[in-house]
PyMOL Python script that loads the backbone (N, CA, C, O; Angstrom):
from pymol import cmd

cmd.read_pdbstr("""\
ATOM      1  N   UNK A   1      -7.035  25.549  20.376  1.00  0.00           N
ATOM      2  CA  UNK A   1      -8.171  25.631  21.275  1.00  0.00           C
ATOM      3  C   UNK A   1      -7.667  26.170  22.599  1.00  0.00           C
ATOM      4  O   UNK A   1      -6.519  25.958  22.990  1.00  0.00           O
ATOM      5  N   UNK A   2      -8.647  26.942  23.342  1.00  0.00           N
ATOM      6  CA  UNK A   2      -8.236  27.703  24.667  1.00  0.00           C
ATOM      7  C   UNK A   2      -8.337  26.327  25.531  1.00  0.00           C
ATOM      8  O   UNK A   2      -8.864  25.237  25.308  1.00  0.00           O
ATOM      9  N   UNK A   3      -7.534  26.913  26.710  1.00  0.00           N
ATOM     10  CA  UNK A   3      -7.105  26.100  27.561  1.00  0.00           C
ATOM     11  C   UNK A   3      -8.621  25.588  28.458  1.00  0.00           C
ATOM     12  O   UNK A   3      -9.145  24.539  28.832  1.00  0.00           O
ATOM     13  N   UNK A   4      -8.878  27.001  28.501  1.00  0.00           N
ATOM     14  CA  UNK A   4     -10.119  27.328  29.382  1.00  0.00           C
ATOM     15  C   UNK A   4     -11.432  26.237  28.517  1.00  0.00           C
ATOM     16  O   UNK A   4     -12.191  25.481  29.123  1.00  0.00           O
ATOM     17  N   UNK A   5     -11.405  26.416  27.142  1.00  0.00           N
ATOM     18  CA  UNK A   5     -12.235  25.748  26.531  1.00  0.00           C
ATOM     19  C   UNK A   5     -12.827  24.660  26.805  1.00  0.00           C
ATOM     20  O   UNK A   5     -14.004  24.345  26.982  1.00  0.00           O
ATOM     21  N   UNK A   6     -11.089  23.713  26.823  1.00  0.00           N
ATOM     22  CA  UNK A   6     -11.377  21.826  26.733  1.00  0.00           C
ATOM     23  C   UNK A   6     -11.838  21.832  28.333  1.00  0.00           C
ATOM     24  O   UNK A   6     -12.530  20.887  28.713  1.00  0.00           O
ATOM     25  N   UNK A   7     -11.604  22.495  28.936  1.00  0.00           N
ATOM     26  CA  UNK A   7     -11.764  22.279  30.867  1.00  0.00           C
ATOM     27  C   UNK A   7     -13.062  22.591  31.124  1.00  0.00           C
ATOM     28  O   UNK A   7     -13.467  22.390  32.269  1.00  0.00           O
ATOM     29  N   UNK A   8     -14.122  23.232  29.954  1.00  0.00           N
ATOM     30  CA  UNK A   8     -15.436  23.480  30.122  1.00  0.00           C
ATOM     31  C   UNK A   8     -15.569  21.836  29.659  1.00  0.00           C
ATOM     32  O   UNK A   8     -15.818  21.061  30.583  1.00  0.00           O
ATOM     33  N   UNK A   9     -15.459  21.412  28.656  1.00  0.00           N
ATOM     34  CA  UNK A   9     -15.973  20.163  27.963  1.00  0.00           C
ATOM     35  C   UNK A   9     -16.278  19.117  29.015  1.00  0.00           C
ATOM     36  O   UNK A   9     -15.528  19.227  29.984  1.00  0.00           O
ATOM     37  N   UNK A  10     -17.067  18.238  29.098  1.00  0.00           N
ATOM     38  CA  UNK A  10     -17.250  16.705  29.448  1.00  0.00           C
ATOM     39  C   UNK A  10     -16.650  15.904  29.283  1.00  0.00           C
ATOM     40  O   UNK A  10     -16.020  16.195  28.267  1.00  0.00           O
ATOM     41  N   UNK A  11     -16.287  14.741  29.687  1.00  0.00           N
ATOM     42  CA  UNK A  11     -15.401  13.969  29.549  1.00  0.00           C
ATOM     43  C   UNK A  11     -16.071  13.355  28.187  1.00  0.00           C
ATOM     44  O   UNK A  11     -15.734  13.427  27.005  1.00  0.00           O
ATOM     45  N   UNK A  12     -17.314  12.633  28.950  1.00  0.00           N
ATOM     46  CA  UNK A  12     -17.918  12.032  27.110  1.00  0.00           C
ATOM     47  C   UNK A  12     -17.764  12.189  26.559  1.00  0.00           C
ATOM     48  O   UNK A  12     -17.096  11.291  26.047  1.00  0.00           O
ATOM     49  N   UNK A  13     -17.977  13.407  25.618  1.00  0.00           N
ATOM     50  CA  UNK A  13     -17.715  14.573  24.449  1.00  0.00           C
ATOM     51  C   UNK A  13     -16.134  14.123  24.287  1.00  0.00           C
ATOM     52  O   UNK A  13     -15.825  13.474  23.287  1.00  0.00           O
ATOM     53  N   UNK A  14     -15.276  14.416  25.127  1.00  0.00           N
ATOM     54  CA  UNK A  14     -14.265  14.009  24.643  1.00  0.00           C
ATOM     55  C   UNK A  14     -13.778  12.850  23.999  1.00  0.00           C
ATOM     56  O   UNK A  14     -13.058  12.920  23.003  1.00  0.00           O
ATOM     57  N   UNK A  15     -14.196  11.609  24.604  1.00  0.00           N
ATOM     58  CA  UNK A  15     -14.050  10.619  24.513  1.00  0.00           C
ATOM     59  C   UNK A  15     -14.525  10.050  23.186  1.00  0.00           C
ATOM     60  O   UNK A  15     -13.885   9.364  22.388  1.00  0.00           O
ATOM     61  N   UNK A  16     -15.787  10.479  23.116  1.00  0.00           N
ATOM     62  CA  UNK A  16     -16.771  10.220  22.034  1.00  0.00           C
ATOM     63  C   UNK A  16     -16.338  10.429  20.607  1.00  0.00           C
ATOM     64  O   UNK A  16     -16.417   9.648  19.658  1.00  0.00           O
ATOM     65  N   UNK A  17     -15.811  11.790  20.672  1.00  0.00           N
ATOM     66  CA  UNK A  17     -15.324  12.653  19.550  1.00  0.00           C
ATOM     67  C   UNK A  17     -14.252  11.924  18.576  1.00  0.00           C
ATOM     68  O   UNK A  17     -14.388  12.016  17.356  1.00  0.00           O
ATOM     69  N   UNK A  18     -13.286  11.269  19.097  1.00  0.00           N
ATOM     70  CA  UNK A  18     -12.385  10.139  17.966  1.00  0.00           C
ATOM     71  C   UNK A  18     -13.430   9.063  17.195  1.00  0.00           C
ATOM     72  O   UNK A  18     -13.579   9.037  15.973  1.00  0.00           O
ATOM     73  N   UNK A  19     -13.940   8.417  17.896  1.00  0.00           N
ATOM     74  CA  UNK A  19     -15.427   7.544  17.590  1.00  0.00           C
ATOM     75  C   UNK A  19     -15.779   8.103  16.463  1.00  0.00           C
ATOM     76  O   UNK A  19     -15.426   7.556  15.419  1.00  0.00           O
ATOM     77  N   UNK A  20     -16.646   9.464  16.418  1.00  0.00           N
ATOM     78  CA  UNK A  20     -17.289   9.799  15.827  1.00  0.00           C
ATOM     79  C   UNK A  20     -17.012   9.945  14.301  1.00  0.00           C
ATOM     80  O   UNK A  20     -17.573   9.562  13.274  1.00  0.00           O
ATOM     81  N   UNK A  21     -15.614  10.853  14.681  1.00  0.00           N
ATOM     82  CA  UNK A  21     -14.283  11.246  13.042  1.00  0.00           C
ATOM     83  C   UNK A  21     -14.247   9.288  12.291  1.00  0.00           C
ATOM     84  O   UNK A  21     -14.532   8.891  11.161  1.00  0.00           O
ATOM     85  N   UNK A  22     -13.747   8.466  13.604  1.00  0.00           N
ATOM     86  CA  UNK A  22     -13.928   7.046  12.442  1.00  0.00           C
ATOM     87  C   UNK A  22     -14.499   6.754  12.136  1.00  0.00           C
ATOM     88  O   UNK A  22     -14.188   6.083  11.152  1.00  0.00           O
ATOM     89  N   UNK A  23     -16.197   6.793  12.485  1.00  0.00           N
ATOM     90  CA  UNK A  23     -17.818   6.512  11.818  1.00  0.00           C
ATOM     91  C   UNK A  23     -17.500   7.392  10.761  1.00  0.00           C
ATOM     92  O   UNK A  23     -17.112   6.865   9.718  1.00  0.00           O
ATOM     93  N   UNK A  24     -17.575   8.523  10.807  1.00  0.00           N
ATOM     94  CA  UNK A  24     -17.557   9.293   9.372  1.00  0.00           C
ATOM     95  C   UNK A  24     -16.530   8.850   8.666  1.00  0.00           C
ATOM     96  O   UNK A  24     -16.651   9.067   7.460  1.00  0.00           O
ATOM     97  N   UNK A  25     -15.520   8.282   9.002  1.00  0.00           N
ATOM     98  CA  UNK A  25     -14.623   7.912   7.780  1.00  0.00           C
ATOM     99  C   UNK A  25     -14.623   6.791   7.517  1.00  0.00           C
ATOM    100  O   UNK A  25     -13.653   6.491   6.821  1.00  0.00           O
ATOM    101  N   UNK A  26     -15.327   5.919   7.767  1.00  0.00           N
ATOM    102  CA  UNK A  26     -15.470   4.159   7.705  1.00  0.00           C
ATOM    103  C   UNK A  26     -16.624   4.364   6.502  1.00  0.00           C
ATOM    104  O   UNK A  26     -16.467   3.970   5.346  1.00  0.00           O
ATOM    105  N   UNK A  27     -18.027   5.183   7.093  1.00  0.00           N
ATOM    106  CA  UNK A  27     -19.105   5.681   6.234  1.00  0.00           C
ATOM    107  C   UNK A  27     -18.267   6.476   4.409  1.00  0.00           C
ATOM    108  O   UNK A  27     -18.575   6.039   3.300  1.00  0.00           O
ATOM    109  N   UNK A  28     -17.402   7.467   4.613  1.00  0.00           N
ATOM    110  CA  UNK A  28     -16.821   8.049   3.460  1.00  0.00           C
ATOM    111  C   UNK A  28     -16.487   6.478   2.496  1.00  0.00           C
ATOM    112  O   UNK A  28     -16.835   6.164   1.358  1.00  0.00           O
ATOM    113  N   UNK A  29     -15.481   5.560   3.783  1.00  0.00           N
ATOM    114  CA  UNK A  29     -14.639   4.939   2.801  1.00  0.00           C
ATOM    115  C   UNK A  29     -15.611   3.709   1.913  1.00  0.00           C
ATOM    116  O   UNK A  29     -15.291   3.097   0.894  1.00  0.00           O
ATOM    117  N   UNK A  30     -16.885   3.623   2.717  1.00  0.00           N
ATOM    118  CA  UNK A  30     -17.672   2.680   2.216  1.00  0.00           C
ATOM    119  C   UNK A  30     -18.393   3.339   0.804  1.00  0.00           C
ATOM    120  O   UNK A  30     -18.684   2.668  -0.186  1.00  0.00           O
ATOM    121  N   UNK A  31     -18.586   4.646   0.937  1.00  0.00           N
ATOM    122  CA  UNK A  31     -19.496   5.497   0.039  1.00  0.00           C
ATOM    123  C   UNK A  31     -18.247   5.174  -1.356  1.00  0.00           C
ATOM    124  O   UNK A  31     -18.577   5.085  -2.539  1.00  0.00           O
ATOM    125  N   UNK A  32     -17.069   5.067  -0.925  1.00  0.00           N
ATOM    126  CA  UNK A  32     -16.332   5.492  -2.428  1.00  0.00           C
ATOM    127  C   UNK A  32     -16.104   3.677  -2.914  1.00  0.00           C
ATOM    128  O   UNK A  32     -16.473   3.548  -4.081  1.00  0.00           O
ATOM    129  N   UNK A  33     -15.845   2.977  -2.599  1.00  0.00           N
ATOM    130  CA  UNK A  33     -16.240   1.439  -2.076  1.00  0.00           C
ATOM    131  C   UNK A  33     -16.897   1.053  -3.023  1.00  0.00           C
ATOM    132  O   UNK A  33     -16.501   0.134  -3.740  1.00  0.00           O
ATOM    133  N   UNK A  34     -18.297   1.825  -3.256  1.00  0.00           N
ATOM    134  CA  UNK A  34     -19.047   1.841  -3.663  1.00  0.00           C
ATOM    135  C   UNK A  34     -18.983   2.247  -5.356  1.00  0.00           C
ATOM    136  O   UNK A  34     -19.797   1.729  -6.120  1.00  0.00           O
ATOM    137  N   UNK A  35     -17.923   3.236  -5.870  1.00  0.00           N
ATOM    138  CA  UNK A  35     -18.112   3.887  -6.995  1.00  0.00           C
ATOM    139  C   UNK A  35     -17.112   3.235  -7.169  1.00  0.00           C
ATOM    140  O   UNK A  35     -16.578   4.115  -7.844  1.00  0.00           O
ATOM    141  N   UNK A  36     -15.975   2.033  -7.148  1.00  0.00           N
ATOM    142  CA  UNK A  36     -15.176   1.550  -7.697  1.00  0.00           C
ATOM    143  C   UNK A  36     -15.801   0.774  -9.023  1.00  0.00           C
ATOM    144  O   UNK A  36     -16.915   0.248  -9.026  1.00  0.00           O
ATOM    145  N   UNK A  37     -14.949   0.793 -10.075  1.00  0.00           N
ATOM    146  CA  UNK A  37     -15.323  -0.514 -10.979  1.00  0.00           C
ATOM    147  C   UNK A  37     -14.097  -1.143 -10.638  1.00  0.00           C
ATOM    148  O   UNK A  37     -12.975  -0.653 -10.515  1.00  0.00           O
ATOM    149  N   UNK A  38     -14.566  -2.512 -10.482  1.00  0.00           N
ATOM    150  CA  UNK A  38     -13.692  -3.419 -10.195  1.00  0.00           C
ATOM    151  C   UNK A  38     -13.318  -4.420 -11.729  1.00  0.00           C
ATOM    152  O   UNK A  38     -14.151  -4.742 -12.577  1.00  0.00           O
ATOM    153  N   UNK A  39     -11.954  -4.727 -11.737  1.00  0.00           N
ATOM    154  CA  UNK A  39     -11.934  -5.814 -12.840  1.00  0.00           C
ATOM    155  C   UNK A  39     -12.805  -6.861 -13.169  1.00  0.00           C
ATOM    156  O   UNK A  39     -13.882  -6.961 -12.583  1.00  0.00           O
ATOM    157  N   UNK A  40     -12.493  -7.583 -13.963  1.00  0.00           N
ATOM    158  CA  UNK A  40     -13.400  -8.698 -14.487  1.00  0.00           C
ATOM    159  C   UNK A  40     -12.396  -9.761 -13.858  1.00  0.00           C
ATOM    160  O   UNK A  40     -11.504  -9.614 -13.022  1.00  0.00           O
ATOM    161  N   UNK A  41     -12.744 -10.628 -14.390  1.00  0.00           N
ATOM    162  CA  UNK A  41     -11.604 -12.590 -14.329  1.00  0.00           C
ATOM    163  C   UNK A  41     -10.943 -11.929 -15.149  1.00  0.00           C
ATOM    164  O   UNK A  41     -10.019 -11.250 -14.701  1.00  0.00           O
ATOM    165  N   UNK A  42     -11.177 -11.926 -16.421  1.00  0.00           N
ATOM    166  CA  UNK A  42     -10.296 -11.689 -17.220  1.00  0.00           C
ATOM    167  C   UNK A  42      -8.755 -10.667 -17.784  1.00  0.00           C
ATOM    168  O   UNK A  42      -7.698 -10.543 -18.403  1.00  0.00           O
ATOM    169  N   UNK A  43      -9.883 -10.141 -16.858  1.00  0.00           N
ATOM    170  CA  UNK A  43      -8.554  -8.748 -16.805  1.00  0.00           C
ATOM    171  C   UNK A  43      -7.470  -8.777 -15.179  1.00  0.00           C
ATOM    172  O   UNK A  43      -6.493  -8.115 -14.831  1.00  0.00           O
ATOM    173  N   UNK A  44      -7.931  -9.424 -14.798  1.00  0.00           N
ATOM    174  CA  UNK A  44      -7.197  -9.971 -13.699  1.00  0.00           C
ATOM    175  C   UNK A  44      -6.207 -10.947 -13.899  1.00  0.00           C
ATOM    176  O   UNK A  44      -5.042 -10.965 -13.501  1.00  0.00           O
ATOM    177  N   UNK A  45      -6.820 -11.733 -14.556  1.00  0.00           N
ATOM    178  CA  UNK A  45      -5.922 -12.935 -15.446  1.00  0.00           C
ATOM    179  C   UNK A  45      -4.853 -12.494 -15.890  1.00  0.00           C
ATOM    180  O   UNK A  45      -3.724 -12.946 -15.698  1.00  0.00           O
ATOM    181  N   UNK A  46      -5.287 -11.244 -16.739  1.00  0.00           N
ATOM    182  CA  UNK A  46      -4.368 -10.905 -17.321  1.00  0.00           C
ATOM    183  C   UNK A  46      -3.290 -10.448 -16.519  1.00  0.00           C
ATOM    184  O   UNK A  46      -2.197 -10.925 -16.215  1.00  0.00           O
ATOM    185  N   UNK A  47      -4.058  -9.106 -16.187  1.00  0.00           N
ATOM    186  CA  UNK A  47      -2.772  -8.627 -14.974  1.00  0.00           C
ATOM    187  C   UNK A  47      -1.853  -9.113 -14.310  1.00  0.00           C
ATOM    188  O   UNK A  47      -0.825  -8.457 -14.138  1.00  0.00           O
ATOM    189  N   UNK A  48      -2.013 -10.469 -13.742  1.00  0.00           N
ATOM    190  CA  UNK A  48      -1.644 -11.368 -13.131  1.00  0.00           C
ATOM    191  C   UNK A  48      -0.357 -12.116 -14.020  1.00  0.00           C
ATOM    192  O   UNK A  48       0.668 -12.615 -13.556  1.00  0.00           O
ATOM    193  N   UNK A  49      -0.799 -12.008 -15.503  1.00  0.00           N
ATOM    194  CA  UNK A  49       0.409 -12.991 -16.244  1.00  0.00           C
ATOM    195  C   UNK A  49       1.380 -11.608 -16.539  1.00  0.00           C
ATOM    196  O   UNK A  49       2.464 -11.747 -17.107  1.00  0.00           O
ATOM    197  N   UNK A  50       0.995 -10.550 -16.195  1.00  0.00           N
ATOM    198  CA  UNK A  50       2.018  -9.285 -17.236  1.00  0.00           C
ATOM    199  C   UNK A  50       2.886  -8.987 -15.853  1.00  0.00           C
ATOM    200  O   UNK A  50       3.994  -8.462 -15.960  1.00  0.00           O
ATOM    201  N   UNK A  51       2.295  -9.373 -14.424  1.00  0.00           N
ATOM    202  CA  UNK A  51       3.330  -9.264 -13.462  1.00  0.00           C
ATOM    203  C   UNK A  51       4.151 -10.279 -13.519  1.00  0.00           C
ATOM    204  O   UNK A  51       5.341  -9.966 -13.563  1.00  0.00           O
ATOM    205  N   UNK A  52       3.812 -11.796 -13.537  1.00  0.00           N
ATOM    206  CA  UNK A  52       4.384 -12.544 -13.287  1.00  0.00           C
ATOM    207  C   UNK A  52       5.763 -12.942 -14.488  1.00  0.00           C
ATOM    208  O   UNK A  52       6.757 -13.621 -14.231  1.00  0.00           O
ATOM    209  N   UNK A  53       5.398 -12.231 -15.901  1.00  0.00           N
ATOM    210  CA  UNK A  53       6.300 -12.189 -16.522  1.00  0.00           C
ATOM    211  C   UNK A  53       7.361 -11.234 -16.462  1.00  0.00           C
ATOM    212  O   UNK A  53       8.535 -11.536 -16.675  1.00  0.00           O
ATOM    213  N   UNK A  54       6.860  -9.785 -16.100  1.00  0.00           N
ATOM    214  CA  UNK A  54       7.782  -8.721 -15.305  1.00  0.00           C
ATOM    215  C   UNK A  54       8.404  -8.956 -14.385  1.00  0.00           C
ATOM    216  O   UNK A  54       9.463  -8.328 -14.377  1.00  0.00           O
ATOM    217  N   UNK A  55       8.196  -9.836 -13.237  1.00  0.00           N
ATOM    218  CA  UNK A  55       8.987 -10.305 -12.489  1.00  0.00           C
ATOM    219  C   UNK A  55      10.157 -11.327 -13.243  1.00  0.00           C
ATOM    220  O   UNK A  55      11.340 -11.193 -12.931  1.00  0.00           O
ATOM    221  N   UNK A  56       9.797 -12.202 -14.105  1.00  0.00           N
ATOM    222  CA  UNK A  56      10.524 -13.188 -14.555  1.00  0.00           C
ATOM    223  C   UNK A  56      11.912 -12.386 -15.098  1.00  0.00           C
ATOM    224  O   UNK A  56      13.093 -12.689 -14.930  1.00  0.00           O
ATOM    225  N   UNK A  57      11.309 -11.254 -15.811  1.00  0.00           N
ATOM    226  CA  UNK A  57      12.158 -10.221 -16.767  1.00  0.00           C
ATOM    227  C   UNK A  57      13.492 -10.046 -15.823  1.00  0.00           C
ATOM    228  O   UNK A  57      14.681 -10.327 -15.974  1.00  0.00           O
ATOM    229  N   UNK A  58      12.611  -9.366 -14.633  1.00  0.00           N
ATOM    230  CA  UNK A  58      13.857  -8.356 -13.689  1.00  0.00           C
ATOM    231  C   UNK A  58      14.578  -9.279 -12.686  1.00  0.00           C
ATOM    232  O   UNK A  58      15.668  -8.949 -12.219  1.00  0.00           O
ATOM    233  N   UNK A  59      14.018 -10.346 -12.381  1.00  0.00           N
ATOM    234  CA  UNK A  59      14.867 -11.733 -11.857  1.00  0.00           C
ATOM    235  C   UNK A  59      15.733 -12.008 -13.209  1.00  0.00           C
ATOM    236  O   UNK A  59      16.871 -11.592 -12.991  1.00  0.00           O
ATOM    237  N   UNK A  60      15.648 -12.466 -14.319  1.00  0.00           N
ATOM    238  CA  UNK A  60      16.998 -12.506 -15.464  1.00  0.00           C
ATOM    239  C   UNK A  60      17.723 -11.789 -15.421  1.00  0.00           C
ATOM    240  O   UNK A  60      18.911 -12.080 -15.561  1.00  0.00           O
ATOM    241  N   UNK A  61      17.141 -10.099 -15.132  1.00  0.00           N
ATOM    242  CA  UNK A  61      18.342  -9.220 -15.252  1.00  0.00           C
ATOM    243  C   UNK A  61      19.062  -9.047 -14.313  1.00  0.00           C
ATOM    244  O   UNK A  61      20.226  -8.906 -14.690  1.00  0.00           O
ATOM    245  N   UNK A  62      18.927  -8.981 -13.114  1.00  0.00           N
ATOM    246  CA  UNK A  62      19.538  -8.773 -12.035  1.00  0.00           C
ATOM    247  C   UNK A  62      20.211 -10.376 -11.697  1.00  0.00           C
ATOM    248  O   UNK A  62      21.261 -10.245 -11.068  1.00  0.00           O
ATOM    249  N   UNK A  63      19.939 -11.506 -11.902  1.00  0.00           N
ATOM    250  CA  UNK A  63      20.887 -12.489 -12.429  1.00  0.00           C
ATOM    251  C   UNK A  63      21.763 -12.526 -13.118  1.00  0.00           C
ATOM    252  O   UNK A  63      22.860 -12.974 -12.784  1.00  0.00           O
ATOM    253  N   UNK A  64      21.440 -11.977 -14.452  1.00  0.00           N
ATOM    254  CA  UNK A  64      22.922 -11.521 -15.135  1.00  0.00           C
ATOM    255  C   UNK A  64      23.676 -10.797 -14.997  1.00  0.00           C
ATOM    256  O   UNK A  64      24.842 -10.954 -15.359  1.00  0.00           O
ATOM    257  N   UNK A  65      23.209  -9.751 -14.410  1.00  0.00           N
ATOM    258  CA  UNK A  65      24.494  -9.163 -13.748  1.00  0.00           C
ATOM    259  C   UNK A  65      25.048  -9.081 -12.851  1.00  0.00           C
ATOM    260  O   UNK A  65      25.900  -8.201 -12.727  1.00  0.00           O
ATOM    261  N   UNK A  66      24.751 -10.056 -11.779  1.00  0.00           N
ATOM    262  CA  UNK A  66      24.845 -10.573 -10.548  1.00  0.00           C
ATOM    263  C   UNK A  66      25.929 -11.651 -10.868  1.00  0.00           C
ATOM    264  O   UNK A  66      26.913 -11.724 -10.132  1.00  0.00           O
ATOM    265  N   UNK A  67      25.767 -12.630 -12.109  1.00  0.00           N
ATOM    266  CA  UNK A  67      26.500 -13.590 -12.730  1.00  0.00           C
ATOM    267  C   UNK A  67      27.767 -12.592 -13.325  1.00  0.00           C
ATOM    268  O   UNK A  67      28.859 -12.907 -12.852  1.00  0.00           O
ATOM    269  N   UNK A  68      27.790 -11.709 -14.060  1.00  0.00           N
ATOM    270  CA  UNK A  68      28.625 -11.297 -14.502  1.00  0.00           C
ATOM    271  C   UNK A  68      29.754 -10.182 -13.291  1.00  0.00           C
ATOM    272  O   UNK A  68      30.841  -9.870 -13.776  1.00  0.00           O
ATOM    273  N   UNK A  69      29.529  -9.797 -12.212  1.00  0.00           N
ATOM    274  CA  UNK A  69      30.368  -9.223 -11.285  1.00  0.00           C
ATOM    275  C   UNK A  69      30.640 -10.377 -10.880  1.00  0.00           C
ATOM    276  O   UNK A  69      31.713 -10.788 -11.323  1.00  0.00           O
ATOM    277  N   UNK A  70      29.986 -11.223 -10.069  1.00  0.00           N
ATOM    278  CA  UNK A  70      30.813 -12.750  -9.314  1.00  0.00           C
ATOM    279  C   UNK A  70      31.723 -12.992 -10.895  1.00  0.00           C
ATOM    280  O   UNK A  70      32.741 -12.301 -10.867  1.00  0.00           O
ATOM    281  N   UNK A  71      31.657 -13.387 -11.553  1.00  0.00           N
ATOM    282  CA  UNK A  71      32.632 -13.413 -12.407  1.00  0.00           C
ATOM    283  C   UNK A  71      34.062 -12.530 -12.345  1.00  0.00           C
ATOM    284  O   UNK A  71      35.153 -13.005 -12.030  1.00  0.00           O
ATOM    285  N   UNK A  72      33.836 -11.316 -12.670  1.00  0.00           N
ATOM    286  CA  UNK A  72      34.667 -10.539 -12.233  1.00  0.00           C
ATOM    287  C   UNK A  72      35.303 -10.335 -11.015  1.00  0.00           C
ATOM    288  O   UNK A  72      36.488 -10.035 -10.866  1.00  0.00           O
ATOM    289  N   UNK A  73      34.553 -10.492 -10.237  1.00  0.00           N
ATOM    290  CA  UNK A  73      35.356 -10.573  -8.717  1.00  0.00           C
ATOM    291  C   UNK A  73      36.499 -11.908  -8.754  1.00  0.00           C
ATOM    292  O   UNK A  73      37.727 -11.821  -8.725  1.00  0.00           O
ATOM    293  N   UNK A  74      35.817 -12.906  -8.814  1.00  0.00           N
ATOM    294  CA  UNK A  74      36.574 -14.494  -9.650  1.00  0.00           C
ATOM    295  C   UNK A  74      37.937 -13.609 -10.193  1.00  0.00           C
ATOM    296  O   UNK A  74      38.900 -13.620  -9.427  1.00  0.00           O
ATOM    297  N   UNK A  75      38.052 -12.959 -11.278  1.00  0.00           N
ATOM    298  CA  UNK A  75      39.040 -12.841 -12.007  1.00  0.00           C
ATOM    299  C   UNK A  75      39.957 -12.075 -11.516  1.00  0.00           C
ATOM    300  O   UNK A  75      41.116 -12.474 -11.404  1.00  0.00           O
ATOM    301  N   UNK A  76      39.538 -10.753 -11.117  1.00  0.00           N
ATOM    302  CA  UNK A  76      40.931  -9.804 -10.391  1.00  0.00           C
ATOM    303  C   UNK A  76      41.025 -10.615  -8.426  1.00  0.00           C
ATOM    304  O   UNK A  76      41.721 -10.050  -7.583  1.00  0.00           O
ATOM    305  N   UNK A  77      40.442 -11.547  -8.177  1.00  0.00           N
ATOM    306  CA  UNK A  77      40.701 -12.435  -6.897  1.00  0.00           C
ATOM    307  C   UNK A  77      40.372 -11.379  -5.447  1.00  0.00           C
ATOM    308  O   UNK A  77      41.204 -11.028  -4.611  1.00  0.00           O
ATOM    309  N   UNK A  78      39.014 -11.060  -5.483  1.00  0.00           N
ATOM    310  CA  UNK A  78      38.391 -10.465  -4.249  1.00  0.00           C
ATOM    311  C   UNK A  78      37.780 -11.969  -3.784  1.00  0.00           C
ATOM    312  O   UNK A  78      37.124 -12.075  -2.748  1.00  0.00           O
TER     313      UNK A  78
END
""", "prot")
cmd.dss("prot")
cmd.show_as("cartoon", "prot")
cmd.util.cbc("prot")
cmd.orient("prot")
């Protein structure tokens, strides 16, 4: 934008103008908000047990091999 441009503008206008871009994007984000399908209980449920067992998974693994270097360190004496 010319220099000359913004120095014609109003202050309002200026001011206003961020305002305006977040109404339109508060309005967008509500419009799509809108077209979500959301889960059920059930499928939440679920979701909920397939993380909590994935977590269980990668806490064992990274235990065991967490167990098995302290071991090794133990043996050659770091």
């Amino acid at each position: 934008m010319a220099p000359g441009k913004q120095q014609r503008e109003g202050l309002l206008p200026r001011i206003k103008r961020p305002f305006l871009s977040l109404g339109k994007f508060l309005r967008e984000v509500w419009n799509e908000l809108q077209r979500v399908v959301w889960p059920t209980n059930e499928e939440c449920s679920g979701f909920t047990v397939v993380v909590i067992i994935g977590v269980v998974v990668v806490a064992a693994w990274v235990g065991l091999w967490d167990l098995i270097f302290r071991q090794l360190m133990l043996l050659i004496g770091l």
